[in-house]
C-alpha positions as CSV (number, residue, x, y, z in Angstrom):
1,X,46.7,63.7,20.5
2,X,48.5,61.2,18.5
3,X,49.2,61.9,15.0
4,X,46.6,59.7,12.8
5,X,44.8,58.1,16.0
6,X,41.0,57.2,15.0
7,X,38.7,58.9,17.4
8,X,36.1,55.7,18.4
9,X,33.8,55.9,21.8
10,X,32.9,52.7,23.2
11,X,31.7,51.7,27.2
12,X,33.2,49.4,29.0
13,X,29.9,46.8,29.1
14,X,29.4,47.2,25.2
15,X,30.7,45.6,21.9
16,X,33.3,46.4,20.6
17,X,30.9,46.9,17.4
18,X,29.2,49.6,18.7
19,X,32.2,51.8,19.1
20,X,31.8,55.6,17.6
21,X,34.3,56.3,14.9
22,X,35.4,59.8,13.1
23,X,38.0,59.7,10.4
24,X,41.7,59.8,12.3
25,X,42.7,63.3,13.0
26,X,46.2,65.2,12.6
27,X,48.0,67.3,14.8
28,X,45.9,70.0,16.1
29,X,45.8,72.7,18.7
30,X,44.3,72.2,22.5
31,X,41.5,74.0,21.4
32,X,40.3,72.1,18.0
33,X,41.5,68.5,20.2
34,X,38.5,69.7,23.1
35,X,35.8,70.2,20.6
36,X,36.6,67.0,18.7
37,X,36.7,64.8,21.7
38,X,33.2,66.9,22.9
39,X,31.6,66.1,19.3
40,X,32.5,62.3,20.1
41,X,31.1,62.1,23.2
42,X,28.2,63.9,22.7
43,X,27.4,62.0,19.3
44,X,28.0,59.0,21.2
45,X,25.3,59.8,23.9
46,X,23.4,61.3,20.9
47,X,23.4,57.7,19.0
48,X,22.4,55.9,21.8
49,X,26.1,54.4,22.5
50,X,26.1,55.4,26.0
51,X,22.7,55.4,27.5
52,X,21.1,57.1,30.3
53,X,22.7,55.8,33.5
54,X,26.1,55.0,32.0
55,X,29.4,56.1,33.8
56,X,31.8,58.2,31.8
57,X,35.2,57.6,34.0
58,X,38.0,60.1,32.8
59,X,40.1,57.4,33.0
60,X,39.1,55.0,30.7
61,X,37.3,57.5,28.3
62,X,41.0,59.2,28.0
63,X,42.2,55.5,27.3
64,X,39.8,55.0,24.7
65,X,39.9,58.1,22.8
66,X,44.0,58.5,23.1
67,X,43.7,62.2,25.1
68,X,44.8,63.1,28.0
69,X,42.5,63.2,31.0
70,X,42.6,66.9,31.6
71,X,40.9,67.3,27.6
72,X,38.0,64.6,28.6
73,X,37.6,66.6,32.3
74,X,37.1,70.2,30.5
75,X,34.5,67.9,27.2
76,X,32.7,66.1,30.3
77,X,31.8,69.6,32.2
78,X,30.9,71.2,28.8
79,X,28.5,68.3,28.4
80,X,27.3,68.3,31.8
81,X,25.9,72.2,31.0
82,X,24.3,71.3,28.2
83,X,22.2,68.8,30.4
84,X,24.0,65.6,28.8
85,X,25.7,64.9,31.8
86,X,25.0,65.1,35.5
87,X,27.3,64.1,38.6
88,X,26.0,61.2,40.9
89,X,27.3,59.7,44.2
90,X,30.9,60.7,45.2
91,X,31.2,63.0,42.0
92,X,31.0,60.3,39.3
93,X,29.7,61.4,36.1
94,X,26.7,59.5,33.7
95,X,24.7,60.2,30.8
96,X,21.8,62.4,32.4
97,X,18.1,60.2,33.6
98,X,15.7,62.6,33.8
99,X,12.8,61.3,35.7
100,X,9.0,61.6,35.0
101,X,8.6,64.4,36.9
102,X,11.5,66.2,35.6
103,X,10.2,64.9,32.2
104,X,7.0,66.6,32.7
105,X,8.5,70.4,33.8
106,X,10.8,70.0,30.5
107,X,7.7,70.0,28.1
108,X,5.9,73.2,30.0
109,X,9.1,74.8,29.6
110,X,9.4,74.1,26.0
111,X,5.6,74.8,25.8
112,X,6.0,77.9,27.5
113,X,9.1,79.3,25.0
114,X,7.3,77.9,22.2
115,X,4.5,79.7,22.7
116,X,6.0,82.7,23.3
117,X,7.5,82.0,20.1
118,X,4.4,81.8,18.1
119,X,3.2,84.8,20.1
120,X,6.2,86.7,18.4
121,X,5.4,85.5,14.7
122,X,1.6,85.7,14.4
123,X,1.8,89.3,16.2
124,X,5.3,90.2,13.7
125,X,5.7,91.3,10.4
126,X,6.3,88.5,8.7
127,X,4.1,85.6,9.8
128,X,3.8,84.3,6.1
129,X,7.7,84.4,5.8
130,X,7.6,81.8,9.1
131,X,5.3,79.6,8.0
132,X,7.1,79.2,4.5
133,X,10.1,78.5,6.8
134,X,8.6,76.0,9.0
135,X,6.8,74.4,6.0
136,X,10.5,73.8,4.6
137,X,11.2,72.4,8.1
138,X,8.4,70.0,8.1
139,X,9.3,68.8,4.6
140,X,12.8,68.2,6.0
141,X,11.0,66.0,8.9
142,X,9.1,64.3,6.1
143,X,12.0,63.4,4.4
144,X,14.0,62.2,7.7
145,X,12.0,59.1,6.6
146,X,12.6,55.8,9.0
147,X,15.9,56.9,10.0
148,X,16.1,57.2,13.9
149,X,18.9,59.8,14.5
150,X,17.9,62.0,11.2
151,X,14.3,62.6,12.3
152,X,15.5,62.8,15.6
153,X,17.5,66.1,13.6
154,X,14.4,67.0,11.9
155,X,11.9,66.8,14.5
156,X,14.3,69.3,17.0
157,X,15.5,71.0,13.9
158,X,12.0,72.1,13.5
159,X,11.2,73.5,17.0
160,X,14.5,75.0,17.2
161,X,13.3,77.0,13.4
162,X,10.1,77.9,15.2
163,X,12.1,79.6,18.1
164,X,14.5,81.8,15.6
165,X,11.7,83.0,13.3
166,X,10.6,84.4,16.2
167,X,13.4,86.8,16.4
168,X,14.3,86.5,20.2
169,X,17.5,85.8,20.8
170,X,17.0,85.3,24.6
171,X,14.5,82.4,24.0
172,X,16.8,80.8,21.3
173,X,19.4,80.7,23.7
174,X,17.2,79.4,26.4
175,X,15.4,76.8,24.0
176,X,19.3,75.7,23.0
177,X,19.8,75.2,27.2
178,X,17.2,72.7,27.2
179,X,18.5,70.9,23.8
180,X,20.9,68.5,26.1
181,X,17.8,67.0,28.4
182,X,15.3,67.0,25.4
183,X,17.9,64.8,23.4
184,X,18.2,62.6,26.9
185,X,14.8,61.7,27.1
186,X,14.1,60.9,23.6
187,X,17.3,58.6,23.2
188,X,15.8,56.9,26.2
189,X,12.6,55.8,24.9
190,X,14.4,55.0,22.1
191,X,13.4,54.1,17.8
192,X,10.8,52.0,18.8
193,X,8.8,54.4,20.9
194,X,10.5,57.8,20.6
195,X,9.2,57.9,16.6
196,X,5.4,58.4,16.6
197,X,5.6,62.0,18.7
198,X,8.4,63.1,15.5
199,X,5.7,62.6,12.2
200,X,5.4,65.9,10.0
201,X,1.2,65.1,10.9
202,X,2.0,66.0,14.8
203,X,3.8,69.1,13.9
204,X,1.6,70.6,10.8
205,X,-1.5,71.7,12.9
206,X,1.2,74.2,14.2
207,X,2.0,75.1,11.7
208,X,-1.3,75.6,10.4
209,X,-2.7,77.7,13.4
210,X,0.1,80.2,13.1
211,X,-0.6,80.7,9.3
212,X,-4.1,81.4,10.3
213,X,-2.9,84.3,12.5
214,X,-5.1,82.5,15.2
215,X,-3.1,83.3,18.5
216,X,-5.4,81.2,20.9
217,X,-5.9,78.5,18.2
218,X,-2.0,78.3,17.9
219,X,-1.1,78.8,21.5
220,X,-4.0,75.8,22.1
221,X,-2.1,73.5,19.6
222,X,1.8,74.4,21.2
223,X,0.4,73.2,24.5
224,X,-1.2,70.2,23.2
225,X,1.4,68.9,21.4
226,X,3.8,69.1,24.3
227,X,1.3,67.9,26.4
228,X,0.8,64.7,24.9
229,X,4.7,64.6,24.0
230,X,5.5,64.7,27.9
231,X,3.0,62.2,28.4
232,X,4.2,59.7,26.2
233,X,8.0,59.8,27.0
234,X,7.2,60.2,30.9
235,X,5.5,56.8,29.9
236,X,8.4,55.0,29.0
């Protein structure tokens, strides 16, 4: 890396407007370089900069960012586990397309881990400690106000708070595996239809149910809301 060089993400096909910048960076070990030029791209595909469908070329991303190819190649496959990024014809990378019916398993997964999670905190000892925890999430989503990417943060900040409380690390980490593909499909339906599935009035009844120590009642409301989330971004 170049002492000073500005870290900016733009494709090919876009403006140079839309370009992704971080403040310039010193010198810095291999190490700290990989997860800066990872943060980039993934913030990049985060913010809608690259879109479902885009090629990332080594090439030309290494040209961009002012790293060496070999640093984008070890980013790239670190994104590609996290679901970000899946290889096409011949090997060439793009930002991950999930289609409806892969759109569809992703919310019984997540249904099925997040009820198992609110199985955990209504049977546990500390069920009113959760719900104080998720009502501080909620508020956070509340406060995310019109702001694509922050209640974007919320609104997954929320169900990823439901999955710790329940104390499972195991489902954490398998909730966190999904995070890449869940990010995906709600950057591809976009702020003008991604929104109305991330209100704090679609997430209270959760809420809600678990503070009642209803199991079925909660377990009912986990499956409807991803029911009806599936269905509306599959729709897109």
């Amino acid at each position: 890396m170049r002492d000073g060089v500005e870290l900016s993400v733009v494709p090919a096909d876009r403006p140079r407007g839309a370009a992704l910048s971080v403040e310039p960076l010193p010198t810095m070990d291999r190490s700290t370089l990989r997860e800066r030029v990872l943060q980039a791209l993934r913030s990049a595909i985060m913010s809608g900069v690259y879109r479902p469908g885009d090629h990332l070329g080594e090439v030309e991303v290494a040209g961009r960012l002012g790293v060496s190819r070999g640093t984008v190649r070890e980013a790239l496959r670190h994104l590609q586990q996290e679901g970000l990024v899946q290889a096409g014809m011949r090997g060439m990378l793009r930002v991950n397309s999930l289609s409806d019916a892969e759109i569809q398993g992703l919310f019984r997964v997540r249904a099925a881990l997040e009820g198992l999670a609110v199985t955990e905190i209504v049977n546990g000892p500390d069920r009113q400690k959760a719900v104080t925890a998720l009502r501080a999430a909620l508020d956070a989503l509340a406060g995310a106000g019109d702001d694509f990417a922050s209640r974007v943060e919320a609104d997954l900040g929320f169900h990823l708070r439901l999955c710790e409380l329940s104390g499972n690390t195991m489902l954490v980490e398998s909730w966190r595996h999904l995070e890449g593909r869940i990010r995906v499909t709600i950057m591809n339906r976009g702020p003008e239809g991604a929104p109305s599935m991330m209100t704090p009035a679609r997430h209270a009844p959760i809420i809600d149910a678990i503070d009642s120590g209803d199991l079925d009642k909660a377990l009912e409301v986990v499956n409807e809301h991803m029911t009806a989330a599936a269905e509306h971004f599959s729709a897109g």
